[in-house]
py3Dmol code that shows the C-alpha trace and the ligand (Angstrom):
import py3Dmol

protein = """\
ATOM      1  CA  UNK A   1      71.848 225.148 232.587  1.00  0.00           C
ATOM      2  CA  UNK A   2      72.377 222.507 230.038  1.00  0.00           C
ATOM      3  CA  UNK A   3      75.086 220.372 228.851  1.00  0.00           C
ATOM      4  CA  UNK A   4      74.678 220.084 225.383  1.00  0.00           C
ATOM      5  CA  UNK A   5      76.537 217.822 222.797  1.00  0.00           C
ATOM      6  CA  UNK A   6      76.887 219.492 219.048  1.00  0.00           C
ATOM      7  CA  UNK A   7      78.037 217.092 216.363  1.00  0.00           C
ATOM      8  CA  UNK A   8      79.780 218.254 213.687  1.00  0.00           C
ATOM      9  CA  UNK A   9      79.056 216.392 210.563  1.00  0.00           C
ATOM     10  CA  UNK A  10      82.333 215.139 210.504  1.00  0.00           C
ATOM     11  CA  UNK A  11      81.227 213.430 213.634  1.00  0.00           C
ATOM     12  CA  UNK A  12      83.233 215.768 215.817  1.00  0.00           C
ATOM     13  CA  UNK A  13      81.770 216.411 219.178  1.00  0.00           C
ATOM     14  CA  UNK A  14      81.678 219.417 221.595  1.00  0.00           C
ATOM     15  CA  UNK A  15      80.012 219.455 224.824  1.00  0.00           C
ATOM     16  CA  UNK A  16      79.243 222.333 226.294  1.00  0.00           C
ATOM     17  CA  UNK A  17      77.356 223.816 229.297  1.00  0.00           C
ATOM     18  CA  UNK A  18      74.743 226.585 228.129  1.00  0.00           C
ATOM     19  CA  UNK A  19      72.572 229.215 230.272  1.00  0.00           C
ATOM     20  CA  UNK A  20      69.347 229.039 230.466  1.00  0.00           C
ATOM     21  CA  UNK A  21      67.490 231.773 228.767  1.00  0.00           C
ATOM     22  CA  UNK A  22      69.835 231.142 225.885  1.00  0.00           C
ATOM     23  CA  UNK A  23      69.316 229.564 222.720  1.00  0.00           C
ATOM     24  CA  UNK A  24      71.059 226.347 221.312  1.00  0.00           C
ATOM     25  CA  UNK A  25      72.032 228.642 218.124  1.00  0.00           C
ATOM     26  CA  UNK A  26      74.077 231.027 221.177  1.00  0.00           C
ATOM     27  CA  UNK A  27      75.526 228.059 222.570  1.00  0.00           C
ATOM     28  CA  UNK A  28      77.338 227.177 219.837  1.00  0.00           C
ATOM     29  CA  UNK A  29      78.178 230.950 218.940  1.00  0.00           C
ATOM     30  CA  UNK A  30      79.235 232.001 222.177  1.00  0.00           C
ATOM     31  CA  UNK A  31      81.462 228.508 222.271  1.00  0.00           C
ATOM     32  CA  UNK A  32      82.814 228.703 218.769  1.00  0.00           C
ATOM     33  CA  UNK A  33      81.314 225.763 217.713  1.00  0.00           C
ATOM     34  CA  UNK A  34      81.747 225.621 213.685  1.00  0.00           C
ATOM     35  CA  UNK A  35      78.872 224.154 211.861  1.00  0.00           C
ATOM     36  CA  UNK A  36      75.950 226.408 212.845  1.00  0.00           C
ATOM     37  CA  UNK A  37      76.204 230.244 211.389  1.00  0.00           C
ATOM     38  CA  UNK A  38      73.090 231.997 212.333  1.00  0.00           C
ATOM     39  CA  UNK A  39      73.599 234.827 209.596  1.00  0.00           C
ATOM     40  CA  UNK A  40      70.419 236.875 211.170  1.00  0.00           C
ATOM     41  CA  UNK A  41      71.535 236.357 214.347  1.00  0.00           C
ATOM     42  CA  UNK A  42      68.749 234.479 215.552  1.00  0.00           C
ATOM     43  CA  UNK A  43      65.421 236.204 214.021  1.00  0.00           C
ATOM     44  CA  UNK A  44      64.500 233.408 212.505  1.00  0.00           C
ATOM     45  CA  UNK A  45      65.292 234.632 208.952  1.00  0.00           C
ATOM     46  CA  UNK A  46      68.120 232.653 207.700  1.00  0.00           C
ATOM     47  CA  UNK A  47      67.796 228.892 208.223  1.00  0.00           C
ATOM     48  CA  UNK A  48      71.712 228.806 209.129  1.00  0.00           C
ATOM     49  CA  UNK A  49      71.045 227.761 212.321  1.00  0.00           C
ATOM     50  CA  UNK A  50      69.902 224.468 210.961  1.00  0.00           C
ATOM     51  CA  UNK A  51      70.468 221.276 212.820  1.00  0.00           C
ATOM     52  CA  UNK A  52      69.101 217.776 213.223  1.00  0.00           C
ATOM     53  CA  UNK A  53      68.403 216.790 216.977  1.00  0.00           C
ATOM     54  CA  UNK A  54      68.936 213.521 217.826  1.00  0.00           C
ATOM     55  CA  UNK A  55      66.132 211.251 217.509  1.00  0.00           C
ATOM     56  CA  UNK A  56      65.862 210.493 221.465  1.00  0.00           C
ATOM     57  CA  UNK A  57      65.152 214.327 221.906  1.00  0.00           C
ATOM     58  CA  UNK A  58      62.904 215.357 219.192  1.00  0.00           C
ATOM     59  CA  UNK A  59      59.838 214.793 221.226  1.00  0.00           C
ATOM     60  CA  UNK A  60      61.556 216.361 224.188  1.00  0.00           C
ATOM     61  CA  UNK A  61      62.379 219.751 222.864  1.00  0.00           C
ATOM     62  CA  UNK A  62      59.368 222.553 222.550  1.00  0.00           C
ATOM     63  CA  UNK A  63      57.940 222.310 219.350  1.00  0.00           C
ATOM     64  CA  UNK A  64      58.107 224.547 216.378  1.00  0.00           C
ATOM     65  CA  UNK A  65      56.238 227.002 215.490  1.00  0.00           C
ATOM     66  CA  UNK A  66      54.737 227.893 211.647  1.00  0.00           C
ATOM     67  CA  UNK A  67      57.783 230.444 211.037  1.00  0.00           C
ATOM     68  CA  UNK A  68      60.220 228.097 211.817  1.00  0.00           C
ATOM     69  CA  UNK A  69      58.524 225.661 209.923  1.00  0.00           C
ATOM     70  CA  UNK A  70      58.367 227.576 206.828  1.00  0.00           C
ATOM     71  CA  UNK A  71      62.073 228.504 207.133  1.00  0.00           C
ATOM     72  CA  UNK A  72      62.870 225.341 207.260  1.00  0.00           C
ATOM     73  CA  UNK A  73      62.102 225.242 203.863  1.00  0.00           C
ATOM     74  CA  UNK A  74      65.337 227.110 203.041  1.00  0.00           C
ATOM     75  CA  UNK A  75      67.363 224.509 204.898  1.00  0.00           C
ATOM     76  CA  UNK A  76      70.047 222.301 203.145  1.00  0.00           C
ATOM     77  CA  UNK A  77      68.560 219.125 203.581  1.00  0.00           C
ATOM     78  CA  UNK A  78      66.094 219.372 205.886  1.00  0.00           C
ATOM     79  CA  UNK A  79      64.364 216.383 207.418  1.00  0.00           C
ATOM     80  CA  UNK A  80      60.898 216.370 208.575  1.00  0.00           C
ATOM     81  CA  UNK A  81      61.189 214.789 211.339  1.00  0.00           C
ATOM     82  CA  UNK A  82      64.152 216.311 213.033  1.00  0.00           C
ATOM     83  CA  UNK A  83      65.275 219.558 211.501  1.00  0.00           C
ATOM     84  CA  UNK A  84      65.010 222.462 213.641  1.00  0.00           C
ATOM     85  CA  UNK A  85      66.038 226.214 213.631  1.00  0.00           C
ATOM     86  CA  UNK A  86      68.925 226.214 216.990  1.00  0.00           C
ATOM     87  CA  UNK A  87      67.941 229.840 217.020  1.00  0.00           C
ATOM     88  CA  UNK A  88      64.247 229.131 218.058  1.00  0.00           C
ATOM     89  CA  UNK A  89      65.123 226.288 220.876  1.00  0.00           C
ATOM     90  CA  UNK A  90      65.588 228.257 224.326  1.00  0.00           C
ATOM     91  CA  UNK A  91      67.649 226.534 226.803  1.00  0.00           C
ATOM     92  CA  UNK A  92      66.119 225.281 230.050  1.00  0.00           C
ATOM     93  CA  UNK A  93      67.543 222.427 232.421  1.00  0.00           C
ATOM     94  CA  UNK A  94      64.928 220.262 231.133  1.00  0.00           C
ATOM     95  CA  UNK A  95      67.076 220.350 227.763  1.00  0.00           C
ATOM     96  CA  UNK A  96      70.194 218.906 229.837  1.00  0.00           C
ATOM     97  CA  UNK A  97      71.845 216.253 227.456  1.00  0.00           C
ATOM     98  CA  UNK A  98      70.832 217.557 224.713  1.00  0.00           C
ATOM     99  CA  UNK A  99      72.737 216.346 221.489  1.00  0.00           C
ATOM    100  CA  UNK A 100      71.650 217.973 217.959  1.00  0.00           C
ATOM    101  CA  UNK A 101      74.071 217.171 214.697  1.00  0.00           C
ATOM    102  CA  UNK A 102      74.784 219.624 212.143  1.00  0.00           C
ATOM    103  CA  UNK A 103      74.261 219.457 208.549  1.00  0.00           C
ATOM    104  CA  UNK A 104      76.964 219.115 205.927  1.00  0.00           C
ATOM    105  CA  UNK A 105      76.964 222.594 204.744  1.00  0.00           C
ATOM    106  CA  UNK A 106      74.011 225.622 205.933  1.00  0.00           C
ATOM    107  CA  UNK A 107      72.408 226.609 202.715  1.00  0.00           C
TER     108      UNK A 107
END
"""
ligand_1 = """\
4
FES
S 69.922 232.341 213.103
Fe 68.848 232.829 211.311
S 67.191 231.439 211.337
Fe 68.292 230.951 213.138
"""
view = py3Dmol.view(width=600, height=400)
view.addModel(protein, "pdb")
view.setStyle({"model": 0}, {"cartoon": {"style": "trace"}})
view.addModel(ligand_1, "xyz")
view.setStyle({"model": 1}, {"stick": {}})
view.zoomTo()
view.show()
């Protein structure tokens, strides 16, 4: 389990607890976060899961792989250094206090 803070980009928080096993892309779903829209529902085939984690955690979260990196592409505005794809982070408790920030719009 992880507590995890998403950030609207209207600076609107919402902290949540999330499963293990899950993804940070279900933990906003299944809370009805608004921000992150996952339109493939996770396959890593859309890019609207994007998100930008906070700086403090980029080094903390697994890293990406190439697909995700090549998605990322697709991304509306991504940043290099702290884009990801929520759909390809899996939630562990080492991922308690989390906090990722969504973009202004998903593609
Ligand atoms: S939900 Fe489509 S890439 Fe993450």
């Amino acid at each position: 389990m992880a507590k995890i803070t998403y950030v609207e980009h209207n600076g609107t928080e919402h902290i949540v607890d999330v499963a293990n096993g899950l993804t940070v892309m279900e933990g906003a779903r299944d809370n009805n976060i608004p921000g992150i829209e996952a339109d493939c529902g996770g396959a890593c085939a859309c890019s609207t899961c994007h998100v930008y984690v906070d700086p403090d955690w980029v080094e903390k979260v697994p890293a990406k792989d190439d697909m995700e990196e090549d998605m990322l592409d697709f991304a509306f505005e991504p940043d290099p250094a702290t884009s990801r794809l929520t759909c390809q982070i899996k939630v562990t408790d080492a991922l308690d206090g989390l906090r990722v920030k969504m973009p202004e719009k998903q593609i």
